[in-house]
C-alpha positions as CSV (number, residue, x, y, z in Angstrom):
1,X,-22.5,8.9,-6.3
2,X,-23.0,5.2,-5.6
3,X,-21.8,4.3,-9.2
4,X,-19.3,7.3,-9.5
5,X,-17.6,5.6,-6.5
6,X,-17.8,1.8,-8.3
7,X,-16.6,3.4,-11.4
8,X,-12.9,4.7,-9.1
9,X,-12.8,1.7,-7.8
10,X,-13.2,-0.6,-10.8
11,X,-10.0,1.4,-12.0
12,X,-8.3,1.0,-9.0
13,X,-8.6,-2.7,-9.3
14,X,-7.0,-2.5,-12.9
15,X,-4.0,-1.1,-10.9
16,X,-3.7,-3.6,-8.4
17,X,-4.1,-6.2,-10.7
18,X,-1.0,-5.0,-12.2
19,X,1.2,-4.0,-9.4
20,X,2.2,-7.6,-8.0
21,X,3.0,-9.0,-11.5
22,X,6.2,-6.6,-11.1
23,X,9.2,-7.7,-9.2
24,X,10.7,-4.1,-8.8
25,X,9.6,-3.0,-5.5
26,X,9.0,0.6,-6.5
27,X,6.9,-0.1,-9.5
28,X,4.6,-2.4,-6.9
29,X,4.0,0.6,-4.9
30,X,3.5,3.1,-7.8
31,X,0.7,1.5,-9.0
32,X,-0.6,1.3,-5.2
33,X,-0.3,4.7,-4.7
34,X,-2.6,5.4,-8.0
35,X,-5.0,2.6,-6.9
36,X,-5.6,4.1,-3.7
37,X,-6.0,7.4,-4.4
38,X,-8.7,6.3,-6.3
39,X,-9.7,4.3,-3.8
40,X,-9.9,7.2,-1.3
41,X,-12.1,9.3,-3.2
42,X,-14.6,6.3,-3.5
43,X,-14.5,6.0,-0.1
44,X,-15.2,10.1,0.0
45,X,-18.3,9.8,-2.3
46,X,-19.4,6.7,-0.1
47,X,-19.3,9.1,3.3
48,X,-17.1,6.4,5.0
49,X,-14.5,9.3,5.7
50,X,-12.2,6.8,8.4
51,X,-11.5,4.7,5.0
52,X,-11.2,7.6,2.9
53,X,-9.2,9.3,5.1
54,X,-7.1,5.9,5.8
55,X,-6.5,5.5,1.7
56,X,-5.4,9.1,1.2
57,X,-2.7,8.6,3.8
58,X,-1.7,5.4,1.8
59,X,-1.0,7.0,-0.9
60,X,1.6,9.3,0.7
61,X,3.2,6.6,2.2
62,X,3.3,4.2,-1.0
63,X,4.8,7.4,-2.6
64,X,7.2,8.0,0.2
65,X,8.3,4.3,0.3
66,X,9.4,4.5,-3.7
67,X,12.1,7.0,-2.6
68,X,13.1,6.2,1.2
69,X,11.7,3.8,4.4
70,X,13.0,5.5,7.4
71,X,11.8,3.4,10.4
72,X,10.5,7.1,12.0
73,X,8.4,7.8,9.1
74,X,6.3,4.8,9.2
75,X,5.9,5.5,12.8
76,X,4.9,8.8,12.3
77,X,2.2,7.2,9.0
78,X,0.8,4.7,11.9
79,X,0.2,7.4,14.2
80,X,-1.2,9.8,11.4
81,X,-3.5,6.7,11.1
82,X,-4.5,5.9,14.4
83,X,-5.4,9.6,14.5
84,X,-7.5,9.7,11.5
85,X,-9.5,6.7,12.2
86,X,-9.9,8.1,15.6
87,X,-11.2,11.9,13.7
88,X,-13.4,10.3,11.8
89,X,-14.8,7.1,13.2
90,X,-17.3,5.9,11.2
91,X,-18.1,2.5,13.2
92,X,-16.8,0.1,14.6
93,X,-15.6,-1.5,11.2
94,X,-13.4,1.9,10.6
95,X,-11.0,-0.5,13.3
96,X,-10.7,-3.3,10.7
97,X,-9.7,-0.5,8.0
98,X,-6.9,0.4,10.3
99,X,-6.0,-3.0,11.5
100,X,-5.3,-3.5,7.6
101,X,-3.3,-0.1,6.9
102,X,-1.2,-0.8,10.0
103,X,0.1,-4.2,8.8
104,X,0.5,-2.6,5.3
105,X,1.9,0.1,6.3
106,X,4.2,-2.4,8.1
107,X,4.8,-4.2,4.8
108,X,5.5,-1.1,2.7
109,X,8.4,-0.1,4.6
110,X,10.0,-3.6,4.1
111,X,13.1,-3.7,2.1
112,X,12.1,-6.9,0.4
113,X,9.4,-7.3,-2.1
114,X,8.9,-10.7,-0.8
115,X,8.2,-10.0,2.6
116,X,6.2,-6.9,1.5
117,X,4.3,-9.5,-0.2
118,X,3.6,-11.9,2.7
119,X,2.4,-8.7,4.7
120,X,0.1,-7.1,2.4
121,X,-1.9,-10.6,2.2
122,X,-3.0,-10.5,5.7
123,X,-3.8,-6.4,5.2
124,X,-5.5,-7.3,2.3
125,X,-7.7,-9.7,4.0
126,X,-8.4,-6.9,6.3
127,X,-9.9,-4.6,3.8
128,X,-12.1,-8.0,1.9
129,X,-13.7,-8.2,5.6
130,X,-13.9,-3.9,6.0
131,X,-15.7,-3.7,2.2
132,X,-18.1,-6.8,2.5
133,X,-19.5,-4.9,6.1
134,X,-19.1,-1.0,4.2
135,X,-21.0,-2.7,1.6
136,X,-18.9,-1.6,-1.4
137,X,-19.4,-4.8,-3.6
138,X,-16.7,-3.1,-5.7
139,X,-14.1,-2.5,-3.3
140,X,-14.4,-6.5,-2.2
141,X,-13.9,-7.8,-5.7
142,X,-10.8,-5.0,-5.8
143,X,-9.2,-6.4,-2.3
144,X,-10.0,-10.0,-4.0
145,X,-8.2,-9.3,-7.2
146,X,-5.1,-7.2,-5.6
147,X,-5.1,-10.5,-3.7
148,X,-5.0,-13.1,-6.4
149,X,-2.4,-10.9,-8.3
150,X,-0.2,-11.1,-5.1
151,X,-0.6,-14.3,-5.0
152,X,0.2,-15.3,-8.5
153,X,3.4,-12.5,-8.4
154,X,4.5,-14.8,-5.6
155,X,4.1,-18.0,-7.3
156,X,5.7,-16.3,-10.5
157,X,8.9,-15.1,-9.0
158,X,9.1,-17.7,-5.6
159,X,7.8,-20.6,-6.2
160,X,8.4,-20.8,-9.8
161,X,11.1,-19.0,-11.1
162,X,12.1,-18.6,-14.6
163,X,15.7,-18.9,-15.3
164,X,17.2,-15.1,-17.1
């Protein structure tokens, strides 16, 4: 199952690398809703079910946040959170996985890719520090890469910006 679950996430990681070199917001968080869901069921056949559980949820939300970001949804996607982590508490390092899907959770329903950006680099951080102590070698280099593709999409389109 070990290499099942490296296999999802080396996929997912193809995703994220993508997602950040788009500037539409809603093509950013299609490709995060495929990379998570992948993600969650990596997280299944791992038995951590707090970060399976916290990916799955994700995925709604990225999928919700392509259509709508009503400030009582997100609310209601914390809570469900809070809840799940407190379901299926793994450890103690299931409260860095939701310390990082609260502050992206935050980012998602932000109505500019930039700021959505800025956010999801200190959630990302979050789940580098939550996959190096769940041991998933895998997930880190995924949180690393979805990283260095956020970076770069914000050197691309902020700090460099090509004239159309």
């Amino acid at each position: 199952m070990f290499i099942l679950s490296q296999c999802l996430v080396a996929i997912a990681t193809l995703l994220d690398l993508a997602s950040f070199q788009f500037k539409q917001r809603q093509t950013i968080l299609a490709c995060l809703f495929s990379s998570v869901l992948l993600t969650s069921v990596h997280f299944m056949l791992l038995d951590n079910f707090s970060a399976a559980s916290l990916m799955l949820i994700a995925a709604l939300r990225y999928g919700y946040c392509i259509f709508a970001r009503k400030t009582w949804v997100m609310i209601a996607f914390m809570l469900l959170s809070i809840s799940a982590v407190l379901l299926t508490l793994h450890s103690w390092v299931s409260f860095i996985a939701l310390a990082a899907t609260l502050m992206q959770t935050y980012a998602s329903f932000q109505g500019k890719d930039f700021t959505l950006r800025l956010l999801m680099i200190v959630g990302t951080v979050c789940w580098i520090v939550h996959n190096l102590l769940a041991f998933s070698p895998l997930a880190v280099v995924m949180e690393i890469v979805f990283l260095i593709s956020n970076l770069v999409g914000l050197w691309r389109f902020y700090a460099n910006p090509k004239p159309a």
